[in-house]
Every structure is written in structure tokens, then in C-alpha cells.
N, C-alpha and C positions, 0 to 999 in steps of 0.2 A: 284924643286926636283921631277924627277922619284917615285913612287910611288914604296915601297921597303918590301918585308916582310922576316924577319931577323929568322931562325930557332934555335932550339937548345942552348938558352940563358939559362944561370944559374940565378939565383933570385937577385942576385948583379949584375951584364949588367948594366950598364948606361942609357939605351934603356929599361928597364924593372924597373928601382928605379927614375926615372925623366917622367915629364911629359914635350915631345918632339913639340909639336903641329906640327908633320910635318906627310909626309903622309910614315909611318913605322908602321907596324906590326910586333909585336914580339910573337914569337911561342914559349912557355912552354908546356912542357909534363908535365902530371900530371897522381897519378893511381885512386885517387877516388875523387869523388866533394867536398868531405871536405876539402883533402888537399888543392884542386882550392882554395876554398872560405878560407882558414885559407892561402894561401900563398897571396892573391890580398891583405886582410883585413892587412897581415904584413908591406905592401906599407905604405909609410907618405904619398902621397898623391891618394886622394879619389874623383876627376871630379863626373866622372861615372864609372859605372861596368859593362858597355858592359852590354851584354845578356847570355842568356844561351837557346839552342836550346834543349830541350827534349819532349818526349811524353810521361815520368811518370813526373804526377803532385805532389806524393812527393819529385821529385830532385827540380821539380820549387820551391814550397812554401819551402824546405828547404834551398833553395839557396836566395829568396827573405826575408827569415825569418833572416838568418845571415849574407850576404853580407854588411861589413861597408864601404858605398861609399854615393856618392851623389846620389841626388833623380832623378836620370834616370840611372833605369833598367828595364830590358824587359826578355820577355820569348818568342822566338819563334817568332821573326821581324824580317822575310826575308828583309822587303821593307820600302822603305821611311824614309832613311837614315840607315841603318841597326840597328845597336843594341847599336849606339854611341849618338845620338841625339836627345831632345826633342821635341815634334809634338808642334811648337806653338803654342798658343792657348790655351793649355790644361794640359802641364805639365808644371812644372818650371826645370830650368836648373841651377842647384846650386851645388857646391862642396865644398867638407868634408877635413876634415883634413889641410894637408897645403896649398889644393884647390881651399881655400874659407876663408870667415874670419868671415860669420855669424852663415850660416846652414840654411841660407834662398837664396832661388831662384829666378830670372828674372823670372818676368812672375807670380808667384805666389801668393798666397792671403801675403801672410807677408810682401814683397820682402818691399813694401814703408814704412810698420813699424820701416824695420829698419835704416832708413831716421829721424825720429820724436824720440820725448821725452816725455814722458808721465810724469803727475806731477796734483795730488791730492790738492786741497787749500781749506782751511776749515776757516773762520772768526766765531771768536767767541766771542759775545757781552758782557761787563764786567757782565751783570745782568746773564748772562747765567754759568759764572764761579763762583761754589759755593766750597771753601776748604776744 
């Protein structure tokens, strides 16, 4: 598939409520970064949250402070993969909501934990149990 970028989509689109793995961009108009971030946050599912391009650092940290998605987002990542993809190595790439099923990431300090079973055993000798 062509690589396709789809304009003027309303918030129910098919193409904007699914997550497509194909190579389509869907174009929402928005008038302030809140509504942005309170219409992606309304999505079920949460991969990642893209980026957000600014040069006031309160839209970043208020965009990084409320965006409910998986743990890759970025601020202002022209390159190397743009604003969709985690830098191996260094971040985890884990998705939220119907994304994912932990909230833990490939790649990350957790990701094996949630492989394992954790379980406490404590032996306690009859002389040690007093009534």
C-alpha cells in the first residue's frame, strides 16, 4: 500500500478509532492543545502519542503531563523515525489501553518481570510458634 494521508476526518473515522498498522495518516483539525490531547486520550487504544512540535515548553510539559498513551512521546523529533517510534536501546515501546495488556514495554527495565511470579516462603519451626 501507497503511503496515504487522509484529511478532514471526524473523531469516529474508522481510520482515527482503530489502530491501522498501514502507512495512513489521518488529519484532525483541532483549535487548542487541550482539545488535541482530551480528543487522542478519548481513543481505546493508546500504542503511542506521536509527538508534538512546539517551541513554548508549557504546551510540551502540558502535553507530556496529560497525554494518556503508551510510553513513546516526544517533543520536537524531526528525525530518526519521526514522532512514532522508540530509539532502541533506550526507551521501551509499550502500549496502553487496548494496545497492550501490561503497561510494560519491550525493551524496558520491567518488560521480563512480567514473564515471572513473584512469591514470598517463610518456614516456621514448631519451637518458633508461641499461641
Amino acid at each position: 500500500m501507497h503511503p496515504t494521508i487522509v484529511a478532514d476526518l471526524s473523531d469516529d473515522a474508522y481510520t482515527v478509532r482503530n489502530e491501522l498498522f498501514l502507512p495512513i495518516l489521518g488529519v484532525l483539525k483541532f483549535s487548542t492543545l487541550e482539545e488535541a490531547v482530551r480528543r487522542i486520550n478519548s481513543l481505546d487504544y493508546g500504542l503511542t502519542g506521536g509527538g508534538i512540535f512546539s517551541e513554548d515548553p508549557e504546551e510540551v510539559r502540558y502535553y507530556f503531563e496529560n497525554i494518556d498513551v503508551g510510553g513513546v512521546v516526544y517533543a520536537n523529533r524531526a528525525r530518526g523515525g519521526a514522532s512514532t517510534g522508540a530509539m532502541v536501546g533506550s526507551q521501551p515501546f509499550v502500549g496502553w489501553k487496548l494496545s497492550g495488556s501490561t503497561g510494560k514495554g519491550t525493551g524496558s527495565y520491567y518488560y521480563l518481570q512480567q514473564f515471572l511470579r513473584e512469591q514470598a516462603v517463610t518456614v516456621a519451626h514448631p519451637e518458633d510458634i508461641h499461641p
